[in-house]
N, C-alpha and C positions, 0 to 999 in steps of 0.2 A: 425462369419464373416458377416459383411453387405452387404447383394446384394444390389445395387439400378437398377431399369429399364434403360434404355437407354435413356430414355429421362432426366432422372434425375442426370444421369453422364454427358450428355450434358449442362445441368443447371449450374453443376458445374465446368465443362470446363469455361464456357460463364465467370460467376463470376472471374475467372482469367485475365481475360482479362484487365481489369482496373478496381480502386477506383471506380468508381460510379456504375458500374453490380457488383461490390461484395458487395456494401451500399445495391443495389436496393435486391439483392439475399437474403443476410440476414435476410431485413427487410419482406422477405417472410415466409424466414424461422422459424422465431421469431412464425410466427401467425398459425403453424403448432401444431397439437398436437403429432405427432412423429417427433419434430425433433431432439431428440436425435439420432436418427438412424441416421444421416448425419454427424454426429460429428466427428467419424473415415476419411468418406471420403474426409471431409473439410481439417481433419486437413495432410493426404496423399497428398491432393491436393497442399500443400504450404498453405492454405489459413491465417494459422493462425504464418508463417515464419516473425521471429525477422525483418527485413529487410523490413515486411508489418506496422509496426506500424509505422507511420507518423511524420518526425523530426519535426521542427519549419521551418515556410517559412515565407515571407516575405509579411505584411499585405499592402492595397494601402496605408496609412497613412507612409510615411518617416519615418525611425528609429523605427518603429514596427514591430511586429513581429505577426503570424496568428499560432495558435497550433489547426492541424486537430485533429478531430476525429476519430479513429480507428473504422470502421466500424463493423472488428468483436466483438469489447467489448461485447454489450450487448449479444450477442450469447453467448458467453463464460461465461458472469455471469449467463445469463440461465441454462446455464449445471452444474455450479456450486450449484448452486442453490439445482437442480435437484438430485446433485450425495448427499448434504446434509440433504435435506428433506429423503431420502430412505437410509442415511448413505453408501451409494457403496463406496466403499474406493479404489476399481481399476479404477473407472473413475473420482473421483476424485485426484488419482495421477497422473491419463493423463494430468487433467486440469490444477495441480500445474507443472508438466514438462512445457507446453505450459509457466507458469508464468514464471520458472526459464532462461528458456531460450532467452526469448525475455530480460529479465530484465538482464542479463548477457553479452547481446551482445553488440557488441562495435564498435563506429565509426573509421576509419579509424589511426585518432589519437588518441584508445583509449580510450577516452571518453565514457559515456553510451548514450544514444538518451535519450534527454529530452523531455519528453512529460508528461506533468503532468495530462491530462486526463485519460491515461493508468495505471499511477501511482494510481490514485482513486480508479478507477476499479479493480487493481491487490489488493490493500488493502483491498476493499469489498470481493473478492475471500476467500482471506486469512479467513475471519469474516462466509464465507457463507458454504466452506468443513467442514467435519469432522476433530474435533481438530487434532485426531490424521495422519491426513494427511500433515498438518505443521508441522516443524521442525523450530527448532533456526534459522538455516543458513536461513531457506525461512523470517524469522524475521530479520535477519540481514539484508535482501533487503528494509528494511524499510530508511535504510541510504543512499543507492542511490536516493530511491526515494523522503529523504525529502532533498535531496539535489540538488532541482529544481530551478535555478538562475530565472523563472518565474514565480513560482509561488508556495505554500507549501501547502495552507488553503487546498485544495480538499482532502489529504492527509490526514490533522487532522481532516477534520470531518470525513474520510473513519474508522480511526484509534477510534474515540469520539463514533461513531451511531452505528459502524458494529460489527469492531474488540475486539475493549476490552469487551464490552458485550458479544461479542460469548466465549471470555474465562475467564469469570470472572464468566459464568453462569454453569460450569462446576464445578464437585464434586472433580476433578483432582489437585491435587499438581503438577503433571507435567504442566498440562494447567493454572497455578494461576503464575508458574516458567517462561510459555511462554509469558503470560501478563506482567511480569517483564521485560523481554526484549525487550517488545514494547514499554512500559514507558522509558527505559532507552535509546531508539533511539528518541522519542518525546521530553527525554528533556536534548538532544545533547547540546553538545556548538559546536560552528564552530569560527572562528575566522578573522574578517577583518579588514584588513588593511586600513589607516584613509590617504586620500587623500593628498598629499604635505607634510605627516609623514611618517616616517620610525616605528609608532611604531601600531601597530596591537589589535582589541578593540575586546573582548570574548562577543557575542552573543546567547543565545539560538536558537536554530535552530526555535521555532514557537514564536510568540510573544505572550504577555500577556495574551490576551484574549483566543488563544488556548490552552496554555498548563494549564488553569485553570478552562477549559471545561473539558478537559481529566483528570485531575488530583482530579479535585470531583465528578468523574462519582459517580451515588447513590452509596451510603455506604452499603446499605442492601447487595451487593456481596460480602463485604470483611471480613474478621478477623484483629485480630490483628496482625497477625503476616503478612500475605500479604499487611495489613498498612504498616508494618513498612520497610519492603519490599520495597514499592514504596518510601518511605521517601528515604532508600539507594540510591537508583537508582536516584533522582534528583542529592543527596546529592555527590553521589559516583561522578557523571559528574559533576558539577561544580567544586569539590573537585581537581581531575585530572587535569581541565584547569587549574586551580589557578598555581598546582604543577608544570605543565609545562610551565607557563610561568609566572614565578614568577616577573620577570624585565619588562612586560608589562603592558600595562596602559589594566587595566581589568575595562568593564563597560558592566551588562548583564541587561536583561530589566527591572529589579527589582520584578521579580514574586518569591514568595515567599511560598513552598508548605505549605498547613494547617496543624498547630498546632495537636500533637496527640489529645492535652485534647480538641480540638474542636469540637471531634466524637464524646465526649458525649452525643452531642446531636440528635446524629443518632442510639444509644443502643450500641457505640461503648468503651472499659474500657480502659481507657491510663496505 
């Protein structure tokens, strides 16, 4: 159990009070060499509650929109961070509760809170725990979050730099299984509807230039067989739109995954 002094449960009293003493608290806490030990009373405190991470507001510019910063992010990549470098897998499933349930919560109508810097951040998470702290379902949160009407990029590079390298660097078939599920959410189709038509146009959920980041991360992590793997998983989603909407006018961004025999040139055998 964490004692803190009295002054220091007052600190974190104070932090509750508003956005800007829990920005100013954090950015204390960050420069602390124990501040894991606060982590328990932070998150007892409310401090790290679904209902703190920050909707969209309304920027001075007319018809824009301002997407804050969640103050506690970088605290919580810290811990992250922390519970991965020493493999703890019990504070690292405090830190994935924290993700599941902010990213599960729901506005009033249902909705999830779009905030696509949080979005970044929960991805980098995911990239920073111990593999085995992730599961599928916390992979399936990939679909909420690339389904940001503001914005998606922060997400694919979280998904390009963080995540698939933390599981692609792994000796695990389960972990190579999990990277398949992150590919197969990056290379979504979503589907919209074409202004003054009734008929509805099949999109990749990133555009060109993203998913062909993600999709030739270095080849020295793969095999053949987790190649072909990811071949599926483009293959498999675009496949399904096609099938479900056979009677629409289908147009995706014309990204095209790489050829097996094109590994050859990475020591890879088609």
């Amino acid at each position: 159990m964490t004692v803190l002094t009295t002054n220091e449960r007052a600190f974190i009293n104070k932090m509750k009070e508003s956005d800007e003493l829990a920005r100013h608290g954090f950015s204390l806490l960050l420069k602390r060499p124990d501040l894991l030990r606060f982590f328990k009373p932070l998150r007892d405190a409310g401090l790290f509650a679904p209902e703190r991470n920050p909707p969209p507001e309304p920027a001075p510019e007319q018809g824009y929109v301002r997407i804050p910063y969640w103050s506690a992010l970088d605290y919580l990549v810290a811990i992250a961070k922390q519970a991965g470098t020493t493999n703890d897998l019990a504070l690292s499933n405090q830190v994935m509760e924290i993700v599941r349930t902010v990213s599960q919560w729901r506005e009033p109508d249902g909705q999830p809170r779009q905030n696509y810097q949080t979005a970044r951040r929960f991805t980098e998470i995911l990239g920073y725990v111990p593999t085995s702290a992730v599961t599928k379902s916390d992979l399936d949160l990939l679909a909420t979050w690339l389904n940001d009407r503001f914005d998606r990029m922060l997400v694919a590079v979280a998904i390009d730099e963080t995540l698939l390298p933390h599981l692609l660097a792994s000796t695990s078939a389960e972990d190579w299984d999990k990277a398949v599920t992150a590919l197969q959410h990056a290379t979504g189709i979503t589907w919209v509807e074409e202004l003054g038509t009734k008929s509805k146009t099949a999109r990749t959920v990133l555009d060109d230039h993203w998913l062909q980041q993600i999709l030739v991360r270095p080849f020295s992590y793969w095999n053949n067989v987790f190649a072909m793997s990811m071949r599926r998983s483009y293959t498999k989603n675009t496949a399904r739109s096609i099938d479900q909407r056979s009677r629409t006018t289908i147009r995706t961004t014309g990204f095209a995954p790489p050829k097996i025999g094109r590994w050859k040139h990475y020591g890879m055998r088609s």
